[in-house]
SETI-109974 format. One line per field, with one value per residue: residue in one letter; x, y, z negated of N, C-alpha, C, O, CB in turn; residue number from 1. Coordinates in pm, 1 decimal. Glycine has a CB too. Layout:
! residues N
lumnu	A;...
n_u	X;...
n_v	Y;...
n_w	Z;...
ca_u	X;...
ca_v	Y;...
ca_w	Z;...
c_u	X;...
c_v	Y;...
c_w	Z;...
o_u	X;...
o_v	Y;...
o_w	Z;...
cb_u	X;...
cb_v	Y;...
cb_w	Z;...
lose	NUM;...
! end
This chain:
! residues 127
lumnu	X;X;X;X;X;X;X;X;X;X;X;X;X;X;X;X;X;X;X;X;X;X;X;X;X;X;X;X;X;X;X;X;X;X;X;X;X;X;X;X;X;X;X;X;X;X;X;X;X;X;X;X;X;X;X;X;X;X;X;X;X;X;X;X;X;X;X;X;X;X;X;X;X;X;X;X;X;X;X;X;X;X;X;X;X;X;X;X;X;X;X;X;X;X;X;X;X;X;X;X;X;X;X;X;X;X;X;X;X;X;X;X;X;X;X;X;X;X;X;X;X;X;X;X;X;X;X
n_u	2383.5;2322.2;2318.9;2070.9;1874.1;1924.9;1832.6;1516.1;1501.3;1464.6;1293.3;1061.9;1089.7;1024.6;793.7;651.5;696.0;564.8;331.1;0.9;-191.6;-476.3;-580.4;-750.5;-738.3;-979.8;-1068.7;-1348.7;-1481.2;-1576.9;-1408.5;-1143.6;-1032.5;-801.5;-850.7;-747.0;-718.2;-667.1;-591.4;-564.5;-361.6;-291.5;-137.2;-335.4;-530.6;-463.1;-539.2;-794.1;-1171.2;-1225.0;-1502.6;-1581.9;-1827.5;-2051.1;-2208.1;-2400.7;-2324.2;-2555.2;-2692.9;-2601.1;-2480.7;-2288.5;-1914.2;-1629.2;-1542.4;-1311.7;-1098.6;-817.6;-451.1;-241.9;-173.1;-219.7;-423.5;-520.2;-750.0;-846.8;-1191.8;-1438.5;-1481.4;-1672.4;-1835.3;-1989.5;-1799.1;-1797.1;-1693.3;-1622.0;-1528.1;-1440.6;-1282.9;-1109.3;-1025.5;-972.2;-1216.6;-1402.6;-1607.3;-1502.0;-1594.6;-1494.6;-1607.9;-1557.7;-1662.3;-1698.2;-1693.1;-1574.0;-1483.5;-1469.7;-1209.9;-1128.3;-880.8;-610.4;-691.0;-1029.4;-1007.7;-1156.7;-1097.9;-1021.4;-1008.0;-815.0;-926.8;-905.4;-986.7;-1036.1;-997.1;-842.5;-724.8;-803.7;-556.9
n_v	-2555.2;-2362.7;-2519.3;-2611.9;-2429.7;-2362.2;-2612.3;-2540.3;-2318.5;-2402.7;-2602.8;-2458.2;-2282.0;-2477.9;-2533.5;-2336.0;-2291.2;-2513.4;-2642.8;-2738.2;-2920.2;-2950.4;-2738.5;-2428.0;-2087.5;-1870.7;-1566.0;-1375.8;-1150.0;-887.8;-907.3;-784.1;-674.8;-607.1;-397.7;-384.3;-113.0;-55.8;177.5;382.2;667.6;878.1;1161.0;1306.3;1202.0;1289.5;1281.6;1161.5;1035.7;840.1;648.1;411.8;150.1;-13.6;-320.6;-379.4;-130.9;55.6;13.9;200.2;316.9;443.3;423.4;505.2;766.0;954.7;1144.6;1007.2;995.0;780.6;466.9;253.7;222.0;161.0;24.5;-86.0;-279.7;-400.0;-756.9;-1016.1;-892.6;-736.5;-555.2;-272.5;-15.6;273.7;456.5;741.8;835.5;1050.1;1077.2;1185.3;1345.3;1174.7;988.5;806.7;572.5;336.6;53.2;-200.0;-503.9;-712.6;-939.7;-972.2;-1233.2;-1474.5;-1731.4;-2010.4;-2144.7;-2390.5;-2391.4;-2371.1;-2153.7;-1815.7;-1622.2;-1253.1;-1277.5;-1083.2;-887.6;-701.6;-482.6;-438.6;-142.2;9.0;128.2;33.8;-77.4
n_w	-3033.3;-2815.0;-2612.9;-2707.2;-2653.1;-2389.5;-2287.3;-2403.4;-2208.5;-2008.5;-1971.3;-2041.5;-1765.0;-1632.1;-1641.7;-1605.8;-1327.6;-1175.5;-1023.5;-1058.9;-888.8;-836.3;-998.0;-899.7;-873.5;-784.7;-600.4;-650.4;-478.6;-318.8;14.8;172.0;469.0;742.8;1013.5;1361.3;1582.4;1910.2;2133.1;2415.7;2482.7;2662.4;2920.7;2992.0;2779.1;2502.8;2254.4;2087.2;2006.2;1798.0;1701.4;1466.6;1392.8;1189.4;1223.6;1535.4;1849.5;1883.4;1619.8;1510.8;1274.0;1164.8;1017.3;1037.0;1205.9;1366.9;1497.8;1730.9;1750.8;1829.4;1966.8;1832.6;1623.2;1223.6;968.1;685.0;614.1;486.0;453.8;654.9;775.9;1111.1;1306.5;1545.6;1780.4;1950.1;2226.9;2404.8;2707.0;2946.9;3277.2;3532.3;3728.9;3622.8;3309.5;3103.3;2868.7;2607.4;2495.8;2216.0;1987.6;1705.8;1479.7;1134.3;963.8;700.9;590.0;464.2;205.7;126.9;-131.2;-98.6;-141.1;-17.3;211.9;420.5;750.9;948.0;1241.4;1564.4;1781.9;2124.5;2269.9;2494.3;2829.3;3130.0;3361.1
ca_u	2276.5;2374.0;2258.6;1882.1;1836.7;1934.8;1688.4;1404.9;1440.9;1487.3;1183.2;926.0;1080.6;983.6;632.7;587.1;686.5;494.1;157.4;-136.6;-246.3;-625.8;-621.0;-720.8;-833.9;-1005.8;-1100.8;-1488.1;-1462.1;-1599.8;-1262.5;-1102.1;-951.3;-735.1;-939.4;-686.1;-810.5;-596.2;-647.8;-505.8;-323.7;-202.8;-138.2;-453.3;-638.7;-360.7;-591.5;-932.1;-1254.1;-1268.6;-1636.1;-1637.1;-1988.3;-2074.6;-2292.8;-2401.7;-2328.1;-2687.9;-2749.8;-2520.5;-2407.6;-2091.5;-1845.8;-1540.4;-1510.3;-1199.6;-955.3;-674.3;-371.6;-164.0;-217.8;-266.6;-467.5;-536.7;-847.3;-914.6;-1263.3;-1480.5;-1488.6;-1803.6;-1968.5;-1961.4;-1790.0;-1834.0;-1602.6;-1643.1;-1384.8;-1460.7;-1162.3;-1128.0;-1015.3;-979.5;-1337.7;-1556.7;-1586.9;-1479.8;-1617.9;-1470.9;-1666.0;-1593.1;-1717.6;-1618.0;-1708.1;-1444.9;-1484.7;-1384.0;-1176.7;-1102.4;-722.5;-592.5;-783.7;-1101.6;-1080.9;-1230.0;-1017.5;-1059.9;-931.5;-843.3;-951.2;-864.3;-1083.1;-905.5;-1044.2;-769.8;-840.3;-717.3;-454.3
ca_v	-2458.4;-2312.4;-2645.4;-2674.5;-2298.5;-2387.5;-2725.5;-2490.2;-2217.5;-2498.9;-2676.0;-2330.2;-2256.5;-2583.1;-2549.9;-2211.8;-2309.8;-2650.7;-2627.5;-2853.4;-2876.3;-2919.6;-2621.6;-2320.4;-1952.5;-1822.9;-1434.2;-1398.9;-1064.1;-844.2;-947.0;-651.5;-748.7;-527.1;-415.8;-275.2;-65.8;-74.7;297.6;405.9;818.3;955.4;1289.2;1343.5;1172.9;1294.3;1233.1;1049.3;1054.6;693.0;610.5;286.8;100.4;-139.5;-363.0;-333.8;22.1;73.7;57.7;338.8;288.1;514.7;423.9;610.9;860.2;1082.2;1183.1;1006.0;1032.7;678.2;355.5;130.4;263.6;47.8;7.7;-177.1;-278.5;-505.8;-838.7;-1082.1;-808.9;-702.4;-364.6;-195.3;60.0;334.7;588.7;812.9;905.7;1142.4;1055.8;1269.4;1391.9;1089.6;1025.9;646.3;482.8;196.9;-14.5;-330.4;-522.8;-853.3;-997.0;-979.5;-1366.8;-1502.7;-1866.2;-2090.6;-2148.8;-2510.2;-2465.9;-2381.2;-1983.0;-1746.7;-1451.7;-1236.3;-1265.1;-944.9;-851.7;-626.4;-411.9;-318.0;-17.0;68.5;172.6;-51.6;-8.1
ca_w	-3036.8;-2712.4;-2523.4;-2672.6;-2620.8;-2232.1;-2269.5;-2405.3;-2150.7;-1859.8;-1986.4;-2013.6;-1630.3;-1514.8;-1658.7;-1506.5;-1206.7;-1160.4;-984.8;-1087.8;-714.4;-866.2;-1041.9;-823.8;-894.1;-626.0;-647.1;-618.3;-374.7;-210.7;65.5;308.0;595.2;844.8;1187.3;1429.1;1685.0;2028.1;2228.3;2540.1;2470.8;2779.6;2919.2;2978.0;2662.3;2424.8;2140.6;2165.6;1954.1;1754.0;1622.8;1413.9;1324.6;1123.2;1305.6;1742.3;1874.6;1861.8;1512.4;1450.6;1119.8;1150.3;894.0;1047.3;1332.4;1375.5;1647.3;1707.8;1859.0;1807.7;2012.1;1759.2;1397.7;1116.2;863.3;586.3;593.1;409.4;556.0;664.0;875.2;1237.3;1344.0;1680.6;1821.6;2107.6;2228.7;2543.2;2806.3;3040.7;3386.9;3684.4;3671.4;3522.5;3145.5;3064.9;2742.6;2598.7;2372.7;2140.6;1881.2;1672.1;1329.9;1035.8;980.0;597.7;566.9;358.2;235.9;117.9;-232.7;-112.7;-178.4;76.3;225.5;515.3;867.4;1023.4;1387.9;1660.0;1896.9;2241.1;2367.3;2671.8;2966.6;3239.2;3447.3
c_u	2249.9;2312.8;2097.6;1802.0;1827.9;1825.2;1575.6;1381.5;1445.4;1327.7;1098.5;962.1;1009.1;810.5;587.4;611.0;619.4;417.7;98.4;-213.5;-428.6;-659.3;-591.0;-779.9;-852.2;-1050.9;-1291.3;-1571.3;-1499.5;-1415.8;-1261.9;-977.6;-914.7;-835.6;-839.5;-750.0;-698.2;-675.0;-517.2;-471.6;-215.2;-157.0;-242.7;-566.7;-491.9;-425.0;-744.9;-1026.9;-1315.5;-1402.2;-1611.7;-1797.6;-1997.9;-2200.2;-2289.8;-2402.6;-2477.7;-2699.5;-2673.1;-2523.5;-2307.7;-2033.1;-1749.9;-1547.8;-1408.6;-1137.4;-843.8;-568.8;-203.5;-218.3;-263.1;-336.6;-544.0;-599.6;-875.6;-1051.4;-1345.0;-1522.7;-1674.5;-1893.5;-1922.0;-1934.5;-1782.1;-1733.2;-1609.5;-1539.8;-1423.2;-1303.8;-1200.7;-1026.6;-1056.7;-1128.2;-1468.3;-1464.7;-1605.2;-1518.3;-1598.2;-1527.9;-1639.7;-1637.4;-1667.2;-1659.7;-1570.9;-1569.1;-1414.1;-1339.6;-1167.5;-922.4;-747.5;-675.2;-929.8;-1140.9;-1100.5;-1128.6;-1025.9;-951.2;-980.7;-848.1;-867.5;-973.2;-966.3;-1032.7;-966.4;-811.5;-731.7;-656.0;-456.4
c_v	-2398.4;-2409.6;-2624.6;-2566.5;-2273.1;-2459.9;-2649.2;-2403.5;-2313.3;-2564.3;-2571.9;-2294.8;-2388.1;-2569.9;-2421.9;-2260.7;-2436.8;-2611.5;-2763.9;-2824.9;-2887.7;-2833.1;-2480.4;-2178.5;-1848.9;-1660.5;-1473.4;-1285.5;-927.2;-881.1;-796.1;-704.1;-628.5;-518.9;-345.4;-244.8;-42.1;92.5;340.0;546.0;791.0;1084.0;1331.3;1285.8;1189.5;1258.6;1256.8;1035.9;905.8;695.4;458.1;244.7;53.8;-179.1;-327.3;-153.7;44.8;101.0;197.0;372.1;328.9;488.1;504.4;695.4;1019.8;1097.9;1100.2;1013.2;938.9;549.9;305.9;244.7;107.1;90.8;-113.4;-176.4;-394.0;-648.2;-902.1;-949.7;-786.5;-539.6;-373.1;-70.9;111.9;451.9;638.0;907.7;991.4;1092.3;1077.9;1375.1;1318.3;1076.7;828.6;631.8;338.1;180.3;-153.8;-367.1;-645.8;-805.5;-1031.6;-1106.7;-1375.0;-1663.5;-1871.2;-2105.6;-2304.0;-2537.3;-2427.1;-2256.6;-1904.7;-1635.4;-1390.7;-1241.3;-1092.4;-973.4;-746.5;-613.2;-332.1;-252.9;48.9;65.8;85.9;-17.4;-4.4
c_w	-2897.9;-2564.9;-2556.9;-2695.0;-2455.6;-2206.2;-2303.3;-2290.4;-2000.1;-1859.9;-1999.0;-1848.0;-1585.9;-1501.6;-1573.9;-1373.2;-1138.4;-1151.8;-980.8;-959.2;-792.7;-953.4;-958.0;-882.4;-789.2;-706.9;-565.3;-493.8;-409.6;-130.6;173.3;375.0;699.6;981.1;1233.6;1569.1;1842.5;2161.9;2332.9;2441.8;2568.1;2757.1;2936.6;2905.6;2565.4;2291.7;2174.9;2015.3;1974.6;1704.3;1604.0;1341.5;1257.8;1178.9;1474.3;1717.3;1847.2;1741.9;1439.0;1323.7;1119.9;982.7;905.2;1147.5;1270.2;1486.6;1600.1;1801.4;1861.2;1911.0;1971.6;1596.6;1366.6;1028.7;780.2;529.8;487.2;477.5;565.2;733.0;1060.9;1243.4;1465.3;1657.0;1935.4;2082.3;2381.3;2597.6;2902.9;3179.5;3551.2;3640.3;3647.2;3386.4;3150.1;2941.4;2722.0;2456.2;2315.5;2020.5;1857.9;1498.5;1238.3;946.9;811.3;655.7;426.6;318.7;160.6;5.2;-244.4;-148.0;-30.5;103.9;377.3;627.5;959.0;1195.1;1467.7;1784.7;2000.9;2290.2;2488.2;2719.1;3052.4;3310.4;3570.7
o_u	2129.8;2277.6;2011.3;1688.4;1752.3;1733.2;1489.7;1264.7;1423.6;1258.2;1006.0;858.5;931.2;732.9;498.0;508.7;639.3;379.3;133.5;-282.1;-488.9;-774.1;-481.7;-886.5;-774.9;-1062.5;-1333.3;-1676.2;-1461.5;-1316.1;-1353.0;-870.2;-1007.8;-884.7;-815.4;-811.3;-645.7;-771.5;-397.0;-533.4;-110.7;-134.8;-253.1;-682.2;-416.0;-350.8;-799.4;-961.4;-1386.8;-1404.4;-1617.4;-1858.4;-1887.2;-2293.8;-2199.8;-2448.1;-2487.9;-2719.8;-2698.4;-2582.3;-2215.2;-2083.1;-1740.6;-1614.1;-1420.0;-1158.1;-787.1;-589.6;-92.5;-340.7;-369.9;-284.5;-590.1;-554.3;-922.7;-1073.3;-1276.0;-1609.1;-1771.0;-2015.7;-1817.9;-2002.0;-1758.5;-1697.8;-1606.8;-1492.7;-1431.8;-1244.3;-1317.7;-915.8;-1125.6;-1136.8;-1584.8;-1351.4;-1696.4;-1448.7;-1651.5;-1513.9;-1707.0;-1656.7;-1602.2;-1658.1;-1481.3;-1679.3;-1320.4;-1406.8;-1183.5;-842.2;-860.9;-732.9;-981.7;-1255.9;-1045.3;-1084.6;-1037.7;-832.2;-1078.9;-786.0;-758.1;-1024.0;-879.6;-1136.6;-1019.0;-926.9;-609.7;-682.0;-367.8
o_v	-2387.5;-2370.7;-2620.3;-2575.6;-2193.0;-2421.1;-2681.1;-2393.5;-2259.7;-2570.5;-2612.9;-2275.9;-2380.7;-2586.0;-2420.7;-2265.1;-2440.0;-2533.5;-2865.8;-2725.6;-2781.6;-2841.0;-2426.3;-2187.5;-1773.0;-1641.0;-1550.3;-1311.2;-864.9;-881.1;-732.5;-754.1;-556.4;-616.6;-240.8;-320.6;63.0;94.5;323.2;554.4;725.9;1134.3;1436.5;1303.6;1092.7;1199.1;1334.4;1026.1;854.3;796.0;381.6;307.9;71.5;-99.6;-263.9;-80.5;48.5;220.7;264.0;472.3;260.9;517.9;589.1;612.9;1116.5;1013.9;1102.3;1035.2;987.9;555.7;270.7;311.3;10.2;192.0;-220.4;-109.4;-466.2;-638.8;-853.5;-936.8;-831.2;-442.8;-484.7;-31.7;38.6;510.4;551.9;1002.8;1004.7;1067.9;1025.0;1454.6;1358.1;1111.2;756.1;709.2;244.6;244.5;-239.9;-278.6;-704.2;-702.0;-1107.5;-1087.8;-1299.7;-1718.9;-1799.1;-2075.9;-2344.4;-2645.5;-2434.0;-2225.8;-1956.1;-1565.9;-1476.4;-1216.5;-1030.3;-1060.4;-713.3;-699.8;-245.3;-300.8;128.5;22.9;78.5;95.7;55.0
o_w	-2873.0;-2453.5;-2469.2;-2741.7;-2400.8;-2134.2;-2221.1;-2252.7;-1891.5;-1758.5;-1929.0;-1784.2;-1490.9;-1407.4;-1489.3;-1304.9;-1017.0;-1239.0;-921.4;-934.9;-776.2;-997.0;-941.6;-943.2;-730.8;-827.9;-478.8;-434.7;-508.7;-202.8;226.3;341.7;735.6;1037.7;1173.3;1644.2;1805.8;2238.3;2312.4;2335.6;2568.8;2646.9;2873.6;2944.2;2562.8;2213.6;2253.5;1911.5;2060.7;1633.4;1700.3;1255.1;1206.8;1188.2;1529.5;1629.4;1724.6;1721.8;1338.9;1282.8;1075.4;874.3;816.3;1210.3;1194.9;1574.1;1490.9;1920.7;1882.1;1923.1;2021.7;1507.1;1426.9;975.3;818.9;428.9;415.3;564.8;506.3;724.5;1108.8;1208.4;1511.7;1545.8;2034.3;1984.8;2468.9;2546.9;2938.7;3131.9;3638.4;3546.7;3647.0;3353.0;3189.8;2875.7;2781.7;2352.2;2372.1;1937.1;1944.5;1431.9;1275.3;895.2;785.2;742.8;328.1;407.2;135.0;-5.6;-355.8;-179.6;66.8;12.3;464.9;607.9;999.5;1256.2;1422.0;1855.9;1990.9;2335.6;2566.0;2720.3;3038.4;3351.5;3632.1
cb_u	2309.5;2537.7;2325.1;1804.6;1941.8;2062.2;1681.8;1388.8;1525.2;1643.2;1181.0;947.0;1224.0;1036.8;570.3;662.2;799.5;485.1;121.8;-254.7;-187.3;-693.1;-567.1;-771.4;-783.3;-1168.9;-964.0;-1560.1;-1531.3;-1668.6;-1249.3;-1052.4;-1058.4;-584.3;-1119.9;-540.0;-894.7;-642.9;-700.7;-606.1;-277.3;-275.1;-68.7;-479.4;-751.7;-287.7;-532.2;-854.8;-1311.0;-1177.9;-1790.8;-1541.7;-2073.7;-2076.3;-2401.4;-2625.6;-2277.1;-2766.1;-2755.1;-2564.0;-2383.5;-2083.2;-1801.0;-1429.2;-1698.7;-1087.8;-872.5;-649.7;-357.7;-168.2;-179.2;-89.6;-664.3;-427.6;-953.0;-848.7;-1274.7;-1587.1;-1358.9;-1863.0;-1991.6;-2078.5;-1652.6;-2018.0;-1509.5;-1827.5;-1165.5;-1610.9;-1083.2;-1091.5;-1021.8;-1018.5;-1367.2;-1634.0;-1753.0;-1334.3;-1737.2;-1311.5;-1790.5;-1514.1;-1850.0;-1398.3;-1790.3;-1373.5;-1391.5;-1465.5;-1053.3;-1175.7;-589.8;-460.4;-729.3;-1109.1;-947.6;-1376.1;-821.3;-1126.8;-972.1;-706.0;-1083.6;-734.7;-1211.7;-772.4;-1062.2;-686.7;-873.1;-758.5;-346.9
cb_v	-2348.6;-2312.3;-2824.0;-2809.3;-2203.3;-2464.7;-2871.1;-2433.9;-2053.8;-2656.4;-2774.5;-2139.6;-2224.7;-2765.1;-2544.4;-2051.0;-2295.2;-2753.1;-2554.3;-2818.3;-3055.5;-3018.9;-2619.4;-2352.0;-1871.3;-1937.6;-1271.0;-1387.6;-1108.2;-672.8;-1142.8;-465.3;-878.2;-598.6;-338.9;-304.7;100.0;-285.2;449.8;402.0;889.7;972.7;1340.3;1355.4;986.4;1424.9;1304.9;828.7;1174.3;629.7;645.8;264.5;38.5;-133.6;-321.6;-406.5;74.4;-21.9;-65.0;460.2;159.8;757.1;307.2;573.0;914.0;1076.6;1386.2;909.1;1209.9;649.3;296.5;-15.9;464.5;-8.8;33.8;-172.8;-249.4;-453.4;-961.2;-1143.0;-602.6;-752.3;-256.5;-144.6;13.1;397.6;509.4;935.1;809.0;1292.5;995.6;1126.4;1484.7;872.2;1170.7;587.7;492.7;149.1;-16.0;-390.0;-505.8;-869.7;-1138.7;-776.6;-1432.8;-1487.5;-1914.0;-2233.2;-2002.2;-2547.5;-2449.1;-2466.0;-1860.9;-1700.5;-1459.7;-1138.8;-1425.6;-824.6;-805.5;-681.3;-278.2;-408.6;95.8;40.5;389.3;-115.5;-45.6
cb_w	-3136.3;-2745.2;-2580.1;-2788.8;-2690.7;-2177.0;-2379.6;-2517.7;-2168.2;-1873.3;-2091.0;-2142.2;-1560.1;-1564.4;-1838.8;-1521.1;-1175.2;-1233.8;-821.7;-1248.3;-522.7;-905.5;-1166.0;-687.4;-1005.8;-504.2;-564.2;-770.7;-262.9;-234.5;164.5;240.1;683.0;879.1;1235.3;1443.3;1614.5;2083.1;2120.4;2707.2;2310.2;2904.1;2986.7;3073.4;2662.7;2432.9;2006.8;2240.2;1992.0;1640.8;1712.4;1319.6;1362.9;968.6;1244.1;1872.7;2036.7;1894.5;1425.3;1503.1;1066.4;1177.9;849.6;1047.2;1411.9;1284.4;1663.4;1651.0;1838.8;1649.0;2043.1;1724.0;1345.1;1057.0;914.5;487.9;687.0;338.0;523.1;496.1;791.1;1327.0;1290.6;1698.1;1813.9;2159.6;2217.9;2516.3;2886.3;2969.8;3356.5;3862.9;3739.1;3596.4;3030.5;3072.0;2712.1;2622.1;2391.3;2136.5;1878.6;1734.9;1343.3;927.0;1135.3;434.5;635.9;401.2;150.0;113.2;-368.3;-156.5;-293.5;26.1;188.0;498.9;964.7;981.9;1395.6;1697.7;1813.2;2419.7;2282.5;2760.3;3028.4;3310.4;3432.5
lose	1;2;3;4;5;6;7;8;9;10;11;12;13;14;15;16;17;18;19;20;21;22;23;24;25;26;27;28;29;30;31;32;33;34;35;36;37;38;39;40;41;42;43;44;45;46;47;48;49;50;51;52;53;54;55;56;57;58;59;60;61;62;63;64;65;66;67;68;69;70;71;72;73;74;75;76;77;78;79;80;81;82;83;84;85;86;87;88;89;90;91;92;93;94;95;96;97;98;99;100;101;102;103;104;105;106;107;108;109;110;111;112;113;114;115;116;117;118;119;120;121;122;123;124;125;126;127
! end
């Protein structure tokens, strides 16, 4: 009894674990993909005034703007669009603005489902 209580639960693991490589289930979306944002904080920009876009600076489509006061922050946005990113420094006595932009891009994975690739906007200030 003890044996084809082992053979049943050996034979339902195998099936769960066996993939039918032509059966896929893709998710249908909306996808969100990571943007990290790359900022200079010194002693004299101890915390710095992020504006994110969606789309060219120009169209000014603010989605986020806050202060921050970390090198690196992290958003989860919605992928397949273009964001834009400006941050203004202070230095000596001119006013530096750094601006980028970059498209959150979907792929493909081996069965043909869609998911997003995250980006990164550097805004530092050069050294």
């Amino acid at each position: 009894m003890k044996k084809a209580l082992l053979l049943i639960a050996i034979i339902s693991l195998s099936a769960i674990w066996s993939c039918d490589e032509d059966v896929c289930i893709c998710d249908s979306g909306p996808f969100y993909g990571e943007l990290r944002v790359k900022i200079t904080i010194n002693d004299e920009n101890p915390e710095v005034l992020l504006t994110i876009m969606e789309g060219n600076i120009e169209s000014q489509d603010t989605v986020i703007s806050e202060y921050v006061n970390e090198t690196n922050v992290y958003y989860e946005l919605e992928a397949d669009r273009y964001y834009s990113a400006v941050v203004g420094y202070d230095q000596g006595t001119r006013q530096i603005t750094a601006i980028d932009g970059r498209r959150m891009t979907l792929s493909d994975d081996d069965c043909g489902c869609e998911y997003a690739d995250n980006i990164t906007l550097n805004l530092r200030l050069a050294n």
